[in-house]
LUMZATI-828568 format. One record per atom (N, C-alpha, C, O): x, y, z. Coordinates in steps of 0.001 Angstrom, whole numbers, padded with zeros to 6 digits, always signed. Layout:
! residues N
XYZ;...
***
This chain:
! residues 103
-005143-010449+013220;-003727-010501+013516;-003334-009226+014249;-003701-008133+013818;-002585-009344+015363;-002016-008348+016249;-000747-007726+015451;-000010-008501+014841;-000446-006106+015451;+000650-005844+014854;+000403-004664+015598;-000658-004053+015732;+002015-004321+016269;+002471-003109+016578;+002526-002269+016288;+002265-002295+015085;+002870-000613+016824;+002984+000275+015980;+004089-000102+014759;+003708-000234+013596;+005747-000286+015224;+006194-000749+014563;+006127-000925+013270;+006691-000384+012319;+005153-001976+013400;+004806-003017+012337;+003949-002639+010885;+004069-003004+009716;+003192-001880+011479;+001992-001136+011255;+002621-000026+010109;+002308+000138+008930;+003750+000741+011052;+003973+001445+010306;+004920+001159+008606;+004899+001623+007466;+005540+000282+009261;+006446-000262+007808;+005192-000849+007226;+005195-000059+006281;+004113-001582+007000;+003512-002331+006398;+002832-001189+005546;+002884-001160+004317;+002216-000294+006294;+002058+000862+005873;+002559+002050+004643;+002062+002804+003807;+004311+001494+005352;+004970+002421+004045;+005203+001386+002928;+005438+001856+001815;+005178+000246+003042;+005544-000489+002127;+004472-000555+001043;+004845-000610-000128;+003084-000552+001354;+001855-000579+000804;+001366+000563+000278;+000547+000373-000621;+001570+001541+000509;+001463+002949+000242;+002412+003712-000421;+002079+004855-000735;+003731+003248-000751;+004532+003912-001429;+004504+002648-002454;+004653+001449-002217;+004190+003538-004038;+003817+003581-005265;+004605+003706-005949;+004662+004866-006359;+005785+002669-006589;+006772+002788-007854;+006060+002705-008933;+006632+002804-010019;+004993+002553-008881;+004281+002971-010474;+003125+003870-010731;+002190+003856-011531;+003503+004633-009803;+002656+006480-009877;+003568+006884-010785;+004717+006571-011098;+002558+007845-011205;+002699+008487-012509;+004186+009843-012227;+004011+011050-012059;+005539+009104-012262;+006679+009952-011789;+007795+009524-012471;+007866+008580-013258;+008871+010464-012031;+010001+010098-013086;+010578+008823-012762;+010277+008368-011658;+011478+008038-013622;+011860+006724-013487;+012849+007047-012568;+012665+006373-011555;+013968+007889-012445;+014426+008046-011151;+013789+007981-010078;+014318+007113-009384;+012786+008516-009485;+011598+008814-008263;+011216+007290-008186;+011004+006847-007057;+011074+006209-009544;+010308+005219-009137;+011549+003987-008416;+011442+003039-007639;+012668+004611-009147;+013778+003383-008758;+014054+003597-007087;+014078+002751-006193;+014255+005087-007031;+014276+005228-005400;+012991+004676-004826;+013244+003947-003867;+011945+004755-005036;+010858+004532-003844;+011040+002739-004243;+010787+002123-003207;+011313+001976-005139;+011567+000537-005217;+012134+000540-004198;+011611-000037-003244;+013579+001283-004030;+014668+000594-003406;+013992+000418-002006;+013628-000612-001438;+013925+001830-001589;+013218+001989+000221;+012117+000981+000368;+011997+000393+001443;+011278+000729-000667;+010664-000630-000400;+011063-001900-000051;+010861-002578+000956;+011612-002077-000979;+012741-003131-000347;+013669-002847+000777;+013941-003846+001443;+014066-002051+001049;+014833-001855+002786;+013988-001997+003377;+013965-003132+003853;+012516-000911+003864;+011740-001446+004768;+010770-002789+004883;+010174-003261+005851;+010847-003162+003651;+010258-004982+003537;+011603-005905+004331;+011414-006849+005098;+012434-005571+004082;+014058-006741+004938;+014074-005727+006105;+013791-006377+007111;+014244-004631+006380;+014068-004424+008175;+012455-004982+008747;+012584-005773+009682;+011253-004763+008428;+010304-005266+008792;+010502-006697+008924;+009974-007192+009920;+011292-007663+007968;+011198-008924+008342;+011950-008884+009735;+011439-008882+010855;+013260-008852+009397;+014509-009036+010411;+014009-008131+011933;+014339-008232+013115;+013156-007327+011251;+012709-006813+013436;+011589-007891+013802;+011677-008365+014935;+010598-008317+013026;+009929-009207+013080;+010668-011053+013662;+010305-011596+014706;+011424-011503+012940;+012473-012276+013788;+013178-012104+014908;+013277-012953+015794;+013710-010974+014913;+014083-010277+016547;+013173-010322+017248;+013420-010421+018450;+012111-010284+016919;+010808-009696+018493;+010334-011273+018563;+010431-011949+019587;+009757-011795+017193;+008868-013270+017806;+009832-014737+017549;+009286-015833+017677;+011292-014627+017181;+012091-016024+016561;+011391-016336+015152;+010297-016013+014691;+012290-016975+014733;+011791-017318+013125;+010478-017526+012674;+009691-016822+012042;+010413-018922+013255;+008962-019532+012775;+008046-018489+012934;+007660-018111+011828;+007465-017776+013994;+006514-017153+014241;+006717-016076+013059;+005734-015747+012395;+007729-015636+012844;+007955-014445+012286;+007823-014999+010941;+007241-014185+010224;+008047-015760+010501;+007826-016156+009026;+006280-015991+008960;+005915-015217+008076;+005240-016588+009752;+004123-016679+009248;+003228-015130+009304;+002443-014514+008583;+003844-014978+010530;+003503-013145+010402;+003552-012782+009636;+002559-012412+009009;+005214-012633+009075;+005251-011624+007876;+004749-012082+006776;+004332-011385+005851;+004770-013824+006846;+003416-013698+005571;+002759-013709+005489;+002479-013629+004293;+001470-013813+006454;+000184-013193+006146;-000037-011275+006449;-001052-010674+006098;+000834-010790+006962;+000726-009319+006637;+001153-008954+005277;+000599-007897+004979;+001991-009434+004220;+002286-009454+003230;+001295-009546+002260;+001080-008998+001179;+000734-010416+002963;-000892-011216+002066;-001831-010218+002199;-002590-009828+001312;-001738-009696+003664;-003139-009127+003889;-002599-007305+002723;-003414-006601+002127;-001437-007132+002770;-001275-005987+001867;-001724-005940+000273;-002201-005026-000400;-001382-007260-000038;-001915-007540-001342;-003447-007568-001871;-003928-007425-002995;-003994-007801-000645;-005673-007683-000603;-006370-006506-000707;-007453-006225-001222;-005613-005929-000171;-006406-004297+000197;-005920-003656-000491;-006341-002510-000337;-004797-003764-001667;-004479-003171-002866;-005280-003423-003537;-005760-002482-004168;-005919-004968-003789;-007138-004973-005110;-008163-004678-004375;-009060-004174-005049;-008394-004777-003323;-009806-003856-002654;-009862-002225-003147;-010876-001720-003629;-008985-001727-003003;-008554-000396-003373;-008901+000088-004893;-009654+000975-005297;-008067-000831-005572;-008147-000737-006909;-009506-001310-007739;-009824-001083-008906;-010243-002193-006650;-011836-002311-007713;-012564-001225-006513;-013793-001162-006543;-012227-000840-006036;-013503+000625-005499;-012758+002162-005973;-013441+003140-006279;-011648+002163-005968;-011726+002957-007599;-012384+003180-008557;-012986+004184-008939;-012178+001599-009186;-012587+001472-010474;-014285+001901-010556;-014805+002695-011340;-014874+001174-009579;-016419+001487-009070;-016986+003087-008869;-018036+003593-009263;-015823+003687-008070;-016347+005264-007943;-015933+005551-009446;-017018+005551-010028;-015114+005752-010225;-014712+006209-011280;-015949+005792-012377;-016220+006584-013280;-016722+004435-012241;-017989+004271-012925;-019096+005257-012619;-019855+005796-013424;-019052+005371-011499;-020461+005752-010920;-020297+007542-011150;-021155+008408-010979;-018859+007685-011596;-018583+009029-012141;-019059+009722-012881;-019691+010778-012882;-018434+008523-014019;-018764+008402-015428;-019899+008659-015957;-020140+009387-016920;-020900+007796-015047;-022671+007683-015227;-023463+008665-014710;-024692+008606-014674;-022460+010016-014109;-022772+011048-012967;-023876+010157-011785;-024469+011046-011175;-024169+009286-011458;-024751+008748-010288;-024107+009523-009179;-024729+010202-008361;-022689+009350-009225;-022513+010465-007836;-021146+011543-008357;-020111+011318-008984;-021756+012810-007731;-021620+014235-007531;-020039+014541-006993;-019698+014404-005818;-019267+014924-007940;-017800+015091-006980;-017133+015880-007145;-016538+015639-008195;-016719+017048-006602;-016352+018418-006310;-015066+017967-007336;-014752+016790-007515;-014339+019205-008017;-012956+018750-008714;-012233+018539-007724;-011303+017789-008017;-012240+019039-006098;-011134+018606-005681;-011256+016755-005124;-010378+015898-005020;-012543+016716-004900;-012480+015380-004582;-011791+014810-006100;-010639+014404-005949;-012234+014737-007289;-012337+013932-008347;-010382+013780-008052;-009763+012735-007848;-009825+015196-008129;-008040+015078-007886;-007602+014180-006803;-006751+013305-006964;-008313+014466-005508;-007461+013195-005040;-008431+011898-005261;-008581+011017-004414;-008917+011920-006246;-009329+010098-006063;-008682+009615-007194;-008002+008591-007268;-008948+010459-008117;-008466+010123-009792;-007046+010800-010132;-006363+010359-011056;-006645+011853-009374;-005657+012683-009733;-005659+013373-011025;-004640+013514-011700;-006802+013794-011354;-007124+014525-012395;-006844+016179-011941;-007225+016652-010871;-006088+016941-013011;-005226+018560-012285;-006300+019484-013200;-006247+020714-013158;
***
């Protein structure tokens, strides 16, 4: 699927900003909300550029394809965090912080 910078980039923030990182419930209600604004401007520029129909199926399979690569994400986590565990592989504390966020 073809997607613009644009596009790219909201799909981006939408997928990447985390209301259930480890933060205050204020921090999580704001990053909800902006999720939801840039999920309804991403649709509505998406209808502006291709008309409805097209834009419906766009935005739902980019929607889809976000949901995928979250559990892709989250079982190769889970996988490095095994292979941690078992010391099979070697990981500096700063790597272990940004993978695990361990301080």
């Amino acid at each position: 699927m073809e997607i613009n910078f644009n596009e790219f980039a909201a799909f981006k923030a939408i997928t990447f900003l985390n209301p259930d990182a480890d933060i205050s419930l204020e921090s999580k209600h704001a990053i909800n909300e902006e999720r939801v604004l840039i999920t309804k401007q991403l649709y509505a520029y998406m209808v502006q550029k291709d008309g409805l129909e097209k834009a419906i199926y766009r935005f739902g399979r980019l929607i889809l394809m976000g949901t995928s690569m979250s559990k892709m994400a989250c079982e190769s986590k889970e996988a490095v965090w095994i292979a941690d565990f078992f010391e099979n592989i070697g990981f500096t504390s700063f790597a272990k912080e940004l993978i695990f966020g361990d301080h």
